[in-house]
C-alpha positions, 0 to 999 in steps of 0.5 A: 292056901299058903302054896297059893298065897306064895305062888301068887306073891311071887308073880306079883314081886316079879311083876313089880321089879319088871315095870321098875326096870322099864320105868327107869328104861323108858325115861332114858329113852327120850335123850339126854336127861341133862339137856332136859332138865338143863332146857335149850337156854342151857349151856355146855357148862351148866348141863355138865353141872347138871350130869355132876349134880343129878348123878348122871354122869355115872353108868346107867346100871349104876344109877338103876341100882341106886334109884330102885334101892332108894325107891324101895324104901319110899325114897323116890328122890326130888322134883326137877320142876317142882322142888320137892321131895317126890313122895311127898308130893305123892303123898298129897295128891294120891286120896284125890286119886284113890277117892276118884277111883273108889268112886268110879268102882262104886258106880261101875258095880251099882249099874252094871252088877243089876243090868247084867243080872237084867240081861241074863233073866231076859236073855235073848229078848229086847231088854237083852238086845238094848242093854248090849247096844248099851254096852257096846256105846259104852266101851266106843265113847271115849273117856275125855268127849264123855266128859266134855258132854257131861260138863256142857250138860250138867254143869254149865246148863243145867248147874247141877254138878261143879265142872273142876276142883275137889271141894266136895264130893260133888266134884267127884261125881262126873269125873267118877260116871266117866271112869264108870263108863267104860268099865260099867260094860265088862262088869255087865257082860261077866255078870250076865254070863255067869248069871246064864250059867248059873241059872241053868244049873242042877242047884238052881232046879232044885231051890225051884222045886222046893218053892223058893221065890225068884228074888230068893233063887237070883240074889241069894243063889244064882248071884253069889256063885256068878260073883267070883269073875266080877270080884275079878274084874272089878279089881281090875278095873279099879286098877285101870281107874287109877292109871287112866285117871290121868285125861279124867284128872285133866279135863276135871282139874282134879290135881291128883296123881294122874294129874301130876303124871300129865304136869311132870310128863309136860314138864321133863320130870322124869324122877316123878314120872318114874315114880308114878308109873312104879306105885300104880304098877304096885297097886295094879298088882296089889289089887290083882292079888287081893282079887286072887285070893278073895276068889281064893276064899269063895271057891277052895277049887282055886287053891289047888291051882 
């Protein structure tokens, strides 16, 4: 278990030093970050000042080396637009996120885990055939349109939800059905595959034979064995729920992380971009990790691997 837990910690540190060297890249890429910040009133003089001021006017290794050793210890420098201290302004905005997120994953497992054991039990029927028409809607509806419906419909018709803002969990619930809706189809299908499998195995004749009921052998037997990929997947998801909480952010208002990204990309904030894309890289892999090794836990087969 702690050759596994090595192997896998490893990849996850490489990982997160190969988006920190391409999150300080990528930034570079789009020019002179002087005249970026400098804007298009600013002059000669004021954007060497600005080189001086922000340490750009040393070689770029010097600069990465100089920001990753600060970012590794939460250090993540200071705003251009906003003035302030970046982490901080991390540190505000992240519950609304992670609360997006957690929220999105709620609902994604609640409809998708009892659909896809739905589908598997009627496999190959109509319920079987609509219920994958369904998926395929979801994964085809884009994410901003989806939420533009739900807030004409259930927030300016019929009153029943608040469109924007963060009050209360309320205005959580459309923004996390959007999230949901994507990652609602892959948690189904997974479900349903391992479902399938499970069904047609030797244990589940034998749990048949002894007159367990059907509810007993699906929940008890069936599901527990076809739960792994789905633990799998709903890490996964959740970490795609926090990075493309950006457009939902936007649409909703929500002023969380992903709403900041889109502020600090409009803004040429590269400091803050950089800093962005660097946590939700670290908690992608973060969460990958923890869904390695709770697949670990549920079937000791994967230790060996």
């Amino acid at each position: 278990m702690l050759m596994f837990l090595a192997r896998r910690a490893v990849v996850a540190l490489l990982v997160c030093l190969t988006v920190l060297v391409f999150a300080f890249i990528l930034t570079r890429l789009g020019g002179d970050l002087a005249i970026a910040i400098g804007g298009p009133n600013a002059t000669a003089a004021d954007i060497a000042q600005i080189r001086v001021q922000y340490g750009l006017d040393r070689p770029l290794i010097e600069q990465f080396f100089s920001w990753a050793m600060r970012a590794a210890v939460g250090d993540f420098g200071q705003s251009y637009f906003f003035r302030e201290k970046v982490s901080t302004l991390i540190a505000d905005r992240i519950p609304i996120t992670v609360t997006l997120g957690l929220v999105g994953l709620a609902i994604a497992l609640v409809v998708g885990i009892p659909l896809g054991i739905l589908g598997a039990l009627y496999e190959g029927r109509m319920a079987d055939r609509l219920l994958s028409i369904v998926a395929l809607f979801g994964q085809a509806m884009p994410s901003f349109w989806l939420g533009l419906l739900l807030m004409i419909g259930l927030g300016l018709r019929l009153g029943w939800l608040p469109i924007s803002g963060t009050g209360s969990w309320e205005h959580f619930v459309m923004p996390g059905i959007v999230l949901a809706f994507s990652a609602i189809p892959a948690m189904m299908r997974l479900t349903r595959s391992g479902m399938i499998d499970a069904m047609s195995s030797d244990y589940i004749r034998t749990a048949r034979a002894k007159g367990l009921s059907r509810s007993s052998i699906v929940l008890k037997h069936a599901l527990r064995n076809a739960a792994m990929p789905v633990v799998s997947i709903a890490a996964v998801q959740l970490g795609f729920m926090l990075g493309g909480s950006i457009v939902i952010e936007t649409v909703f208002a929500l002023h969380g992380v992903g709403f900041l990204a889109w502020e600090s990309i409009s803004k040429n904030d590269f400091p803050t971009v950089q800093a962005v894309v660097l946590l939700l890289a670290v908690i992608y892999t973060l969460l990958t990790l923890g869904a390695d090794l709770l697949n670990a836990v549920l079937d000791p087969r994967l230790r060996a691997t």
